[in-house]
ZADO-1210 file (C-alpha; in nm, 4 decimals, padded with zeros to 6 digits):
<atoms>
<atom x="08.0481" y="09.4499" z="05.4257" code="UNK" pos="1"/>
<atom x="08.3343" y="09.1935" z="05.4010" code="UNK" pos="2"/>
<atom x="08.6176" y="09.4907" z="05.4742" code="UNK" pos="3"/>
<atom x="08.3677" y="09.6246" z="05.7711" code="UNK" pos="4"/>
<atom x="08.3961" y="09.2839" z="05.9615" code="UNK" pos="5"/>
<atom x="08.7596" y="09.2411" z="06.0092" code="UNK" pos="6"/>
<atom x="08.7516" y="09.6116" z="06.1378" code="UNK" pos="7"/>
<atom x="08.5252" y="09.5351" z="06.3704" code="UNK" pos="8"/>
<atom x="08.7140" y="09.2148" z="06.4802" code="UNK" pos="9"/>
<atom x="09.0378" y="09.4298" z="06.5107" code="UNK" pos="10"/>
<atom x="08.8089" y="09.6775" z="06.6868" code="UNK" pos="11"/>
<atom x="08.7517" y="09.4184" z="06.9430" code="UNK" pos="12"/>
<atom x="09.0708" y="09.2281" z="06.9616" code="UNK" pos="13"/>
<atom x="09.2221" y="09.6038" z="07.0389" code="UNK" pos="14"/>
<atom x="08.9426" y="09.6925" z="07.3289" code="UNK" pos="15"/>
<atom x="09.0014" y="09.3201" z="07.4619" code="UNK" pos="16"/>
<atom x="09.3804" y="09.3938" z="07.5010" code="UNK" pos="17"/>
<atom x="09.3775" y="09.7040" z="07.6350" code="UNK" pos="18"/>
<atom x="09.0816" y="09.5690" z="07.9305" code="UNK" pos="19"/>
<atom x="09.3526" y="09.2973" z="07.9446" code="UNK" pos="20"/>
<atom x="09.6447" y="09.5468" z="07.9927" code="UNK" pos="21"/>
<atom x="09.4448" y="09.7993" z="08.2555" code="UNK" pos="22"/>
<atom x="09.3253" y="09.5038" z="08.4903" code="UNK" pos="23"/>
<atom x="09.6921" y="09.3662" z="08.4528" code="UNK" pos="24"/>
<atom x="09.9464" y="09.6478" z="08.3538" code="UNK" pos="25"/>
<atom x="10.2823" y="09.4628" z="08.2332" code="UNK" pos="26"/>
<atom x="10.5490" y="09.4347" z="08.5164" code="UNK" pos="27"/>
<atom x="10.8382" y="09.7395" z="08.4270" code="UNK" pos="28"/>
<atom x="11.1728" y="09.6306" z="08.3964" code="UNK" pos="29"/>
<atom x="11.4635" y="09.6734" z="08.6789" code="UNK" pos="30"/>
<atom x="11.6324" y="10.0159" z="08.5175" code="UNK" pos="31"/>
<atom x="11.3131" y="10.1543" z="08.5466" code="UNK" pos="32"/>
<atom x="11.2533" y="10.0066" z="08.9408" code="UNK" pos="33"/>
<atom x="11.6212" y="10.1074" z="09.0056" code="UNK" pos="34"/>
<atom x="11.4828" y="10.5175" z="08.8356" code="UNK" pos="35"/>
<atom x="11.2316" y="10.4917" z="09.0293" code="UNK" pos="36"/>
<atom x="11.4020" y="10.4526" z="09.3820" code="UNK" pos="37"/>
<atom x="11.6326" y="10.7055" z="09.2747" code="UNK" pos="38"/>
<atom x="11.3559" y="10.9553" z="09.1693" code="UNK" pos="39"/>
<atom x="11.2186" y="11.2217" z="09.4445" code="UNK" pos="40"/>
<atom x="10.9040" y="11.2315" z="09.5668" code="UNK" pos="41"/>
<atom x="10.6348" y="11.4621" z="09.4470" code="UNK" pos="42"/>
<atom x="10.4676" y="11.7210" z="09.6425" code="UNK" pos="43"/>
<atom x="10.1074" y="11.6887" z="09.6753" code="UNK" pos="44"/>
<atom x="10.0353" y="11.9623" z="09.5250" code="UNK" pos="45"/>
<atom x="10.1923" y="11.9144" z="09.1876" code="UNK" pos="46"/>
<atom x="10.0678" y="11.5496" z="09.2091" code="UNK" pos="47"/>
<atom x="09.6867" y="11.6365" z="09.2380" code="UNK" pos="48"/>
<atom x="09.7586" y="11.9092" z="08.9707" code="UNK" pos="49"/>
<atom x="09.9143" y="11.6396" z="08.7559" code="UNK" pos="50"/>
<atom x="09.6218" y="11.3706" z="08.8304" code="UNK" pos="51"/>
<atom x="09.3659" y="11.5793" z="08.6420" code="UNK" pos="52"/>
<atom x="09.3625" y="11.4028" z="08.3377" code="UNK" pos="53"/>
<atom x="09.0728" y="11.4098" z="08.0878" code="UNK" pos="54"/>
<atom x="08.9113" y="11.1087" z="08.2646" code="UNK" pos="55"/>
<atom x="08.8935" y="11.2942" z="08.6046" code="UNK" pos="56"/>
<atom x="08.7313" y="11.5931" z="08.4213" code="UNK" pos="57"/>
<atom x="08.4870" y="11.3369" z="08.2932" code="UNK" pos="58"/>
<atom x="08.4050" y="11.1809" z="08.6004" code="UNK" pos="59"/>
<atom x="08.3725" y="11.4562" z="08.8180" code="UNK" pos="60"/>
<atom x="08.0106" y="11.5036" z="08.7809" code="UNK" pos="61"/>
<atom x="07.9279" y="11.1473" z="08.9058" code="UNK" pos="62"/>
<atom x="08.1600" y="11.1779" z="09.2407" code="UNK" pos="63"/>
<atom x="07.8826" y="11.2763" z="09.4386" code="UNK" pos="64"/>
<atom x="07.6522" y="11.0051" z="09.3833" code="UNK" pos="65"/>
<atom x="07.9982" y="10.7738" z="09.4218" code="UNK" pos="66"/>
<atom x="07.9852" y="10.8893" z="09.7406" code="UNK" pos="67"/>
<atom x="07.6258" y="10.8895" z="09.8298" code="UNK" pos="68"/>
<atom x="07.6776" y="10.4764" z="09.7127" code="UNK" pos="69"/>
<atom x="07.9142" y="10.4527" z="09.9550" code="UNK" pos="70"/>
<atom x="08.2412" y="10.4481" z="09.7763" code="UNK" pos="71"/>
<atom x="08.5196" y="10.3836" z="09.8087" code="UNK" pos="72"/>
<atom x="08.5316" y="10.1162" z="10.0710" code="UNK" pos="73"/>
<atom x="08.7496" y="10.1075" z="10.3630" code="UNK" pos="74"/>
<atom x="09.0342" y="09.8611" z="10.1948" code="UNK" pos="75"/>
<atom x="09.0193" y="10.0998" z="09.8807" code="UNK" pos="76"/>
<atom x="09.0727" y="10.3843" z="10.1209" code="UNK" pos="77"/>
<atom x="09.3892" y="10.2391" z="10.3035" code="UNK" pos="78"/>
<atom x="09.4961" y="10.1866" z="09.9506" code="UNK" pos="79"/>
<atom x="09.4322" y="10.5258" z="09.8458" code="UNK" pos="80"/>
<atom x="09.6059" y="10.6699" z="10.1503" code="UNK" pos="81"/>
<atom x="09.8931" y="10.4523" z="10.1029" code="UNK" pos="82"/>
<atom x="09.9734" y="10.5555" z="09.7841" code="UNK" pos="83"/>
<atom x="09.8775" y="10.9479" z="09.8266" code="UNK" pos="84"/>
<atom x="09.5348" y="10.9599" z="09.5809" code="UNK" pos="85"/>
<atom x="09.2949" y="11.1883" z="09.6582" code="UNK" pos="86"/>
<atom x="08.9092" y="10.9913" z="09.7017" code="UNK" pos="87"/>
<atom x="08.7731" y="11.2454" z="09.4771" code="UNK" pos="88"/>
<atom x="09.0385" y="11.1516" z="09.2021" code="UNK" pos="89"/>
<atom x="08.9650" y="10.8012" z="09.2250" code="UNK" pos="90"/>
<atom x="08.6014" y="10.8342" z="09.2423" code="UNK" pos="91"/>
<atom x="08.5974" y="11.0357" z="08.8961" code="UNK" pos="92"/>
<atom x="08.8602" y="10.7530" z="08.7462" code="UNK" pos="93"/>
<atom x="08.5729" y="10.4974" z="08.8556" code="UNK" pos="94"/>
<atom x="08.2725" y="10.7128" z="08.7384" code="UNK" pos="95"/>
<atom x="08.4827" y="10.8011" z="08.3835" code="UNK" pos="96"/>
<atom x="08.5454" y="10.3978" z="08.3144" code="UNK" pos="97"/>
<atom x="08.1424" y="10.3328" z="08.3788" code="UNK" pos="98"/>
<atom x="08.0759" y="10.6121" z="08.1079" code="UNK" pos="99"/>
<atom x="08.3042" y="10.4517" z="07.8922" code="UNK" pos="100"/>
<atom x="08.2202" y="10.0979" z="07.9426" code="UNK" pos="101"/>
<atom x="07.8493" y="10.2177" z="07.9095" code="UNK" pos="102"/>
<atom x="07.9092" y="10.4137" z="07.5531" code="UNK" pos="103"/>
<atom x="08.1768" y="10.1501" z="07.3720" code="UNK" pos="104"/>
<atom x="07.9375" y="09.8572" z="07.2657" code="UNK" pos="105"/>
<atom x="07.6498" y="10.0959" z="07.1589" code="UNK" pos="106"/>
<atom x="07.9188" y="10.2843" z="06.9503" code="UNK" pos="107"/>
<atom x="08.0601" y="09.9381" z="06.8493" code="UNK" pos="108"/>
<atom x="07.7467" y="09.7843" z="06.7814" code="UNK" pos="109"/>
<atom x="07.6388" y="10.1125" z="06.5843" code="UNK" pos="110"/>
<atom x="07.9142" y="10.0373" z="06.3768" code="UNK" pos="111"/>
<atom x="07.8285" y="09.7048" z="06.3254" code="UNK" pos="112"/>
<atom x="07.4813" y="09.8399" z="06.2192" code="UNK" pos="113"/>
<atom x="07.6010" y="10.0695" z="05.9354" code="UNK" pos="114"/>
<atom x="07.8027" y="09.8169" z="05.7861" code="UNK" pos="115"/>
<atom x="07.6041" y="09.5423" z="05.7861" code="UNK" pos="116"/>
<atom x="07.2662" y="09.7126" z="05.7461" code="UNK" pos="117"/>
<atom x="07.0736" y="09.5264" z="06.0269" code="UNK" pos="118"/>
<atom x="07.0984" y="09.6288" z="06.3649" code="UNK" pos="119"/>
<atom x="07.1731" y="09.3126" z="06.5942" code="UNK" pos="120"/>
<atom x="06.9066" y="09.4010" z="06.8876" code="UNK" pos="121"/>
<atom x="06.9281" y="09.6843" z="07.1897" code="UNK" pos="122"/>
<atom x="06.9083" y="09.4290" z="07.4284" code="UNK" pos="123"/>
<atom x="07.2139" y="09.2950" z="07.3461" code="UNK" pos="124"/>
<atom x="07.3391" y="09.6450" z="07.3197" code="UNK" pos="125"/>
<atom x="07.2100" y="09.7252" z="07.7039" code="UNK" pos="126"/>
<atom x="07.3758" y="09.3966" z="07.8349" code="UNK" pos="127"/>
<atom x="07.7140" y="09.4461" z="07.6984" code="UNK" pos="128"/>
<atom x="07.6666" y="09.8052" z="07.8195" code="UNK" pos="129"/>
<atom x="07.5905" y="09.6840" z="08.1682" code="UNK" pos="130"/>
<atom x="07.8579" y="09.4353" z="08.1604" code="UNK" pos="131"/>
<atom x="08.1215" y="09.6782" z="08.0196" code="UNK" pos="132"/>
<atom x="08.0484" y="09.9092" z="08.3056" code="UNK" pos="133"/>
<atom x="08.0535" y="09.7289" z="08.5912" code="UNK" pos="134"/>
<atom x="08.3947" y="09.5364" z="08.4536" code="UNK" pos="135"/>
<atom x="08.5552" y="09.8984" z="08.4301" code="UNK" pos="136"/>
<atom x="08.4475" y="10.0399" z="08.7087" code="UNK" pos="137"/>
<atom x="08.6331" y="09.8005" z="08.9287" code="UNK" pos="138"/>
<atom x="08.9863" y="09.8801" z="08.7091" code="UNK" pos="139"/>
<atom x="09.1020" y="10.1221" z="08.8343" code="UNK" pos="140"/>
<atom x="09.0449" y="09.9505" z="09.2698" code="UNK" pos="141"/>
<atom x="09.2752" y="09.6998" z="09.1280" code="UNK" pos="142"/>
<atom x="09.5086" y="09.9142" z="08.9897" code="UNK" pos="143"/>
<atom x="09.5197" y="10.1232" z="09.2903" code="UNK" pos="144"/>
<atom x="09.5786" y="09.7995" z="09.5104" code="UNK" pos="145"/>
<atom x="09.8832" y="09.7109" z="09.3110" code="UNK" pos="146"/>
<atom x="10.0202" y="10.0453" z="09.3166" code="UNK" pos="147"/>
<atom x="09.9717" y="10.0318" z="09.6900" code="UNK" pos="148"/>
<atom x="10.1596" y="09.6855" z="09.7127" code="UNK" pos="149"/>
<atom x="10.4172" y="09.8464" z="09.5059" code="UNK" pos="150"/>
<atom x="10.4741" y="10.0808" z="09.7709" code="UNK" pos="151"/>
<atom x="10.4651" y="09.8901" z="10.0843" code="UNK" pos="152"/>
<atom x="10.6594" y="09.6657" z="09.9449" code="UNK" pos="153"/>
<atom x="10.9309" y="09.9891" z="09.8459" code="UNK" pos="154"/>
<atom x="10.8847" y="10.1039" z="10.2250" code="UNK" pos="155"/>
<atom x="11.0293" y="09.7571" z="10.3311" code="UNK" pos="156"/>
<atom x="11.3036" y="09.7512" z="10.1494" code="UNK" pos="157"/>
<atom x="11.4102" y="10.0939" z="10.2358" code="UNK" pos="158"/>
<atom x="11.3295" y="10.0547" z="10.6235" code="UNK" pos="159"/>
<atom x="11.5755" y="09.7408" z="10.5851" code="UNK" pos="160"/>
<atom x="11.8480" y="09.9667" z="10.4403" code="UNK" pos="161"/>
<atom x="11.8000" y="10.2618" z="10.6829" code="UNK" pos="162"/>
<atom x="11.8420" y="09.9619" z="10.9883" code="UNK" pos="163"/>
<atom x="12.1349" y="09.8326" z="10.8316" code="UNK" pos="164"/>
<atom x="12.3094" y="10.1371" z="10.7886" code="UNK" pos="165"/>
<atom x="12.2007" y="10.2196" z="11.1849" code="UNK" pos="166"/>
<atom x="12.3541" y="09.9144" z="11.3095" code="UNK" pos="167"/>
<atom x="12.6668" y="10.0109" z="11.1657" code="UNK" pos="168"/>
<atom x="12.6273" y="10.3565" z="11.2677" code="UNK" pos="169"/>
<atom x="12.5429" y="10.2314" z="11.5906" code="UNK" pos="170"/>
<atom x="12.8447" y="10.0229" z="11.5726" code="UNK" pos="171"/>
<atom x="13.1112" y="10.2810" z="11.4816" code="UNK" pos="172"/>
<atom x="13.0221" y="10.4498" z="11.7996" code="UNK" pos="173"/>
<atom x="12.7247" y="10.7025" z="11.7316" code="UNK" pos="174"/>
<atom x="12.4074" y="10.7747" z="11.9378" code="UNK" pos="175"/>
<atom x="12.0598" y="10.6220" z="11.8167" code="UNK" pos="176"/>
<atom x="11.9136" y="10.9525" z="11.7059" code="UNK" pos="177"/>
<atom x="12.2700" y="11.0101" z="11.5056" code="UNK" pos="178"/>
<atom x="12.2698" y="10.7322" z="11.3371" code="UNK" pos="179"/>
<atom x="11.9121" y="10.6745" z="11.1991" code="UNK" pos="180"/>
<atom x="11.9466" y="11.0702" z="11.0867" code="UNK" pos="181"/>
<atom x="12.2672" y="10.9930" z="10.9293" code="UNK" pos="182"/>
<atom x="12.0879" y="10.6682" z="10.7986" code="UNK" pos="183"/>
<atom x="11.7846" y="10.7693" z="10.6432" code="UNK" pos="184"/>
<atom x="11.9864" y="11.0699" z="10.4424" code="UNK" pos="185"/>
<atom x="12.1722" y="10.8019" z="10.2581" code="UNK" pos="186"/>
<atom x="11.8663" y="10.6124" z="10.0632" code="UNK" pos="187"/>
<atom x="11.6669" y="10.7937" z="09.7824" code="UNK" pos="188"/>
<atom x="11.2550" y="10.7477" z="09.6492" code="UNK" pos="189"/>
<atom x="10.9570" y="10.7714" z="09.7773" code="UNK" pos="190"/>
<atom x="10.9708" y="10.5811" z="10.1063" code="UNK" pos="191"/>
<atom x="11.3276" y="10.7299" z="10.2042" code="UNK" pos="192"/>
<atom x="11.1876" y="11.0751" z="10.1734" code="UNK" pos="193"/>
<atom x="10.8972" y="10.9891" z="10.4163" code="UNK" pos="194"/>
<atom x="11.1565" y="10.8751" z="10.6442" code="UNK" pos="195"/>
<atom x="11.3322" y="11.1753" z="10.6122" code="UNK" pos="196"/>
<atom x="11.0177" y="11.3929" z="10.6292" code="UNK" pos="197"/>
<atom x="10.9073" y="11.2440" z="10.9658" code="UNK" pos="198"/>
<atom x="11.2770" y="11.3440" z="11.0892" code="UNK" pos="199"/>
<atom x="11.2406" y="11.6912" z="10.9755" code="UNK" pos="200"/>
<atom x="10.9331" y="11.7494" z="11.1093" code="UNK" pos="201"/>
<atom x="11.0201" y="11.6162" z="11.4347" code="UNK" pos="202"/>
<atom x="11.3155" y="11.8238" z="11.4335" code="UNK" pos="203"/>
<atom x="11.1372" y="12.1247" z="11.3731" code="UNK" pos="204"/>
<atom x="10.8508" y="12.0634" z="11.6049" code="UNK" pos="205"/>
<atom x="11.1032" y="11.9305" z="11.9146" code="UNK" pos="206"/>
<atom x="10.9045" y="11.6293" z="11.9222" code="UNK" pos="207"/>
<atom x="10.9761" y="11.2606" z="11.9581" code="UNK" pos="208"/>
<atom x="11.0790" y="11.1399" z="11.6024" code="UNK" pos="209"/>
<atom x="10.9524" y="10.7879" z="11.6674" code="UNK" pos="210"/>
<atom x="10.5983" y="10.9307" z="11.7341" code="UNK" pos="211"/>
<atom x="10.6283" y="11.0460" z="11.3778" code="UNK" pos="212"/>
<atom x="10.8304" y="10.7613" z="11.2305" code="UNK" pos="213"/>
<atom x="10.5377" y="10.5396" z="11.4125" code="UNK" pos="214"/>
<atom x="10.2417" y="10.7892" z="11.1909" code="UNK" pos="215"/>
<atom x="10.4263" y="10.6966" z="10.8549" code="UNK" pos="216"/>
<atom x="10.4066" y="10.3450" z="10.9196" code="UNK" pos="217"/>
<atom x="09.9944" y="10.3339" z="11.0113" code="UNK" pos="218"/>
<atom x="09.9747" y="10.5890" z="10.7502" code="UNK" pos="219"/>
<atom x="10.1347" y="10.3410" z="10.4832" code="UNK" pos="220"/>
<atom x="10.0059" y="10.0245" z="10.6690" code="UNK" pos="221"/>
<atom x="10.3701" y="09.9172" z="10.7301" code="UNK" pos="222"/>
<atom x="10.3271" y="09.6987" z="11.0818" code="UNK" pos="223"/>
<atom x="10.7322" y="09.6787" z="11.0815" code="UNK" pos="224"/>
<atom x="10.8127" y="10.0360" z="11.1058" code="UNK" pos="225"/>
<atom x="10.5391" y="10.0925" z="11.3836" code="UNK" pos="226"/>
<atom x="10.7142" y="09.8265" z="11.5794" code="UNK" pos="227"/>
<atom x="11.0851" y="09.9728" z="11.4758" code="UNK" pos="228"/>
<atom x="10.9693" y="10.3257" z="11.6254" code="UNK" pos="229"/>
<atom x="10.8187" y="10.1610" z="11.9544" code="UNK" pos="230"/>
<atom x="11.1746" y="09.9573" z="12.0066" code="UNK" pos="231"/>
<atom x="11.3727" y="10.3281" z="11.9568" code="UNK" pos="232"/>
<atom x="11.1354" y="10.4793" z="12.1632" code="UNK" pos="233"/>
<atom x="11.1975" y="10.2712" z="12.4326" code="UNK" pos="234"/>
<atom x="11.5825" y="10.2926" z="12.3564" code="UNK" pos="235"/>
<atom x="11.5478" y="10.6494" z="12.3717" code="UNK" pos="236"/>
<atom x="11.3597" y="10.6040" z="12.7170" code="UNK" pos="237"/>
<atom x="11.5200" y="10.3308" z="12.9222" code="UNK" pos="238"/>
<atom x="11.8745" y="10.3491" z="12.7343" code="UNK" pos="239"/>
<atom x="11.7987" y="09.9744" z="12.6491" code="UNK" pos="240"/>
<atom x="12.1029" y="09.7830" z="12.4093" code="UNK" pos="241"/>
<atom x="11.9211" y="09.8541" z="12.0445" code="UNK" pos="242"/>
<atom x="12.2067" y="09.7552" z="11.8442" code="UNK" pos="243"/>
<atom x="12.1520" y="09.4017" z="11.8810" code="UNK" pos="244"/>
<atom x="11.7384" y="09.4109" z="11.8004" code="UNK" pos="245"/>
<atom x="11.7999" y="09.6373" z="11.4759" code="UNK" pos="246"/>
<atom x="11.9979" y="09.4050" z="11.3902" code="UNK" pos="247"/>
<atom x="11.7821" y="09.1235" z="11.4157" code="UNK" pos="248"/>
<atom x="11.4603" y="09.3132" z="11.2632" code="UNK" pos="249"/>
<atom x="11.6526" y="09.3685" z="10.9547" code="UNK" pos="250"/>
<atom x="11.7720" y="09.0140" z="10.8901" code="UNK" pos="251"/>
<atom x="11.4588" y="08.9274" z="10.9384" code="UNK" pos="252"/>
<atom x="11.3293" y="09.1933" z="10.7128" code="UNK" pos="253"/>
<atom x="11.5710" y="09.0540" z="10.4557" code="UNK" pos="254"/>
<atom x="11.4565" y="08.6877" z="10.4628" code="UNK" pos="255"/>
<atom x="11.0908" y="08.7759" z="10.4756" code="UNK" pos="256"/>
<atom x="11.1610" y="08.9519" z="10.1426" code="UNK" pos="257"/>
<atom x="11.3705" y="08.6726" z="10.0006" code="UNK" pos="258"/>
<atom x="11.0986" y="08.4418" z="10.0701" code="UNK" pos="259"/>
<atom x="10.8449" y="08.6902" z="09.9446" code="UNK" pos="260"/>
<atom x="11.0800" y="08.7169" z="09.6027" code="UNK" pos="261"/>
<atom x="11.1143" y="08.3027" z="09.5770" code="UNK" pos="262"/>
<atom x="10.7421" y="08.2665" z="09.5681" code="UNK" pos="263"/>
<atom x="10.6809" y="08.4991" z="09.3681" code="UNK" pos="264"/>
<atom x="10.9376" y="08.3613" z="09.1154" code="UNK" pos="265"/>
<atom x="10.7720" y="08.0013" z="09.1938" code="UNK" pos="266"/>
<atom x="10.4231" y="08.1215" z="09.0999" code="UNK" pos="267"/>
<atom x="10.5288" y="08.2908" z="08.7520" code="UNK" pos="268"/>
<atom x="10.6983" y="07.9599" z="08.6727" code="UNK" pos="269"/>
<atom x="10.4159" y="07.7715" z="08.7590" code="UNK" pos="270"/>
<atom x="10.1780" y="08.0301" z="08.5273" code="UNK" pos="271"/>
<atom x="10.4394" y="07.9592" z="08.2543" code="UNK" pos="272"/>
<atom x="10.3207" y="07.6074" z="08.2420" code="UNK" pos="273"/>
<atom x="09.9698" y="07.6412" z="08.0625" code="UNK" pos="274"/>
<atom x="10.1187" y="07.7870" z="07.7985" code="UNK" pos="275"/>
<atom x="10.3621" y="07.4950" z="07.7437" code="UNK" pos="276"/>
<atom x="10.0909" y="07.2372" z="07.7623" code="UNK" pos="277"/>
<atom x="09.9032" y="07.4246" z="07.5310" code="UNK" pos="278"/>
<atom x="10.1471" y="07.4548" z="07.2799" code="UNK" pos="279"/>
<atom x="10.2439" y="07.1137" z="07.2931" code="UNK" pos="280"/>
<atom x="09.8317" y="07.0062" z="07.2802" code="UNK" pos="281"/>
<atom x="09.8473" y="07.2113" z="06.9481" code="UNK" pos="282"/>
<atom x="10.2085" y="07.0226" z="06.8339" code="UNK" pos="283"/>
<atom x="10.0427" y="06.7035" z="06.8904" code="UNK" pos="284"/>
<atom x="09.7476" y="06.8094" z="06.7129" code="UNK" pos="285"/>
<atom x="09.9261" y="06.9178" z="06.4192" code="UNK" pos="286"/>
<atom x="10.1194" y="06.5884" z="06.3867" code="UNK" pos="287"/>
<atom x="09.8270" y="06.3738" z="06.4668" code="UNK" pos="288"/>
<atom x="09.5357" y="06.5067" z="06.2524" code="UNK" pos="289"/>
<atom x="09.7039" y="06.4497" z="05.9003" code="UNK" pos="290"/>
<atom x="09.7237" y="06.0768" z="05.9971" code="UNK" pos="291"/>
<atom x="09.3924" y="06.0798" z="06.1869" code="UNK" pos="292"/>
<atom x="09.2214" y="06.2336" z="05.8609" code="UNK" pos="293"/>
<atom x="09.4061" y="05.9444" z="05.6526" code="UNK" pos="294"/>
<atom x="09.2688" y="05.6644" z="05.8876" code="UNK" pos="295"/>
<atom x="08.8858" y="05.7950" z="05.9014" code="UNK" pos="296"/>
<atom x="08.8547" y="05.8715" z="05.4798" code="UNK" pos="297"/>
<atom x="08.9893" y="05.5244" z="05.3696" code="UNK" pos="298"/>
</atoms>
């Protein structure tokens, strides 16, 4: 009985860290941001034939009545397109996480059961089970949403780069559909082979590449590139003088990033301050107590 408890406490502490860590995944570092950009893209195929995981078997089953609940909703579906996850995928993820937060505290509890020889109640075994499940089956919306922030916010930055690299293009003498080809072959990742993508296929096709270009933007939910392919296509139109409005779309590109950085950097520094007062609370407790303990026994 008294080895059986701190199991079940490091049982606990262990399930509590990784809820912790799959509502809030750590942030990676920059070489593996700067990998990342560098990486290619994976085909669709070999990403939904990757994707089926253990969990996705598991919660295939319950897809159906998912569905028939109404889920996903339309923000987790912009999400989902966004970052290329099939419904069905994310519907088994969610269904697998119910199962599991619906199992754990019976198997926990049973646990508890055999060691200690009493069993603690099944209502409190069907509440934690309730709880459990409906905490986990919102995980793995809020990891999609990051993932989907992740990526906008990787589309930005790239779109910036391909319109600086135009306005110099642009500036060294070359024609507007020259120098966004020659500008969105430089970049790698994900985003800079959607780019490239939307030329090829426009290419192929012998179709406007800003009707495209325009698709990959409402596709990602990326307002700036729809607007960057409506100001080309009227270049492309009207011959209108482009080199001086790429210009300005991608400074301002650049600050709105900047700014979006600073805050950023201002909130984690103002998160870092509850810890500090909390460890200096516990400093002053530890100096205080000794003499407080003094004072109150004399």
């Amino acid at each position: 009985m008294t080895l059986m408890i701190p199991l079940l406490g490091a049982a606990f502490g262990i399930g509590l860290t990784v809820l912790v860590l799959g509502m809030r995944p750590p942030r990676a570092n920059l070489r593996t941001l700067l990998r990342s950009l560098e990486a290619p893209a994976i085909p669709n195929s070999e990403a939904s034939r990757a994707g089926r995981s253990w969990a996705v078997r598991l919660g295939s089953p319950g897809v159906p009545m998912a569905k028939a609940l109404g889920w996903p909703p339309a923000a987790v579906r912009a999400d989902l397109e966004v970052c290329g996850t099939d419904v069905e995928v994310h519907l088994a993820e969610k269904t697998a996480c119910a199962v599991a937060g619906l199992i754990a505290p019976w198997l926990a509890l049973g646990v508890y059961g055999v060691g200690v020889g009493r069993w603690p109640g099944s209502w409190m075994s069907l509440a934690t089970s309730v709880i459990f499940a409906a905490v986990l089956f919102f995980v793995p919306d809020l990891a999609i949403r990051q993932r989907a922030r992740d990526r906008q916010a990787q589309m930005r930055h790239t779109l910036a780069l391909v319109l600086d690299l135009t306005v110099i293009a642009l500036a060294g003498g070359a024609g507007v559909h020259q120098a966004l080809q020659q500008a969105t072959e430089a970049p790698r990742g994900w985003a800079a082979s959607k780019l490239r993508h939307a030329w090829t296929l426009a290419t192929t096709t012998r179709t406007s590449p800003w009707r495209h270009m325009a698709e990959v933007g409402r596709k990602t939910h990326v307002p700036e590139l729809c607007e960057i392919a409506s100001t080309l296509d009227l270049a492309g139109s009207e011959g209108a003088k482009i080199r001086v409005s790429l210009d300005a779309k991608a400074r301002a590109m650049r600050k709105r990033r900047l700014a979006d950085l600073e805050g950023e950097a201002q909130a984690a520094t103002e998160r870092m301050s509850l810890p500090l007062v909390g460890l200096f609370a516990a400093f002053l407790i530890l100096i205080g107590y000794p003499a407080l303990a003094h004072v109150l026994t004399m």
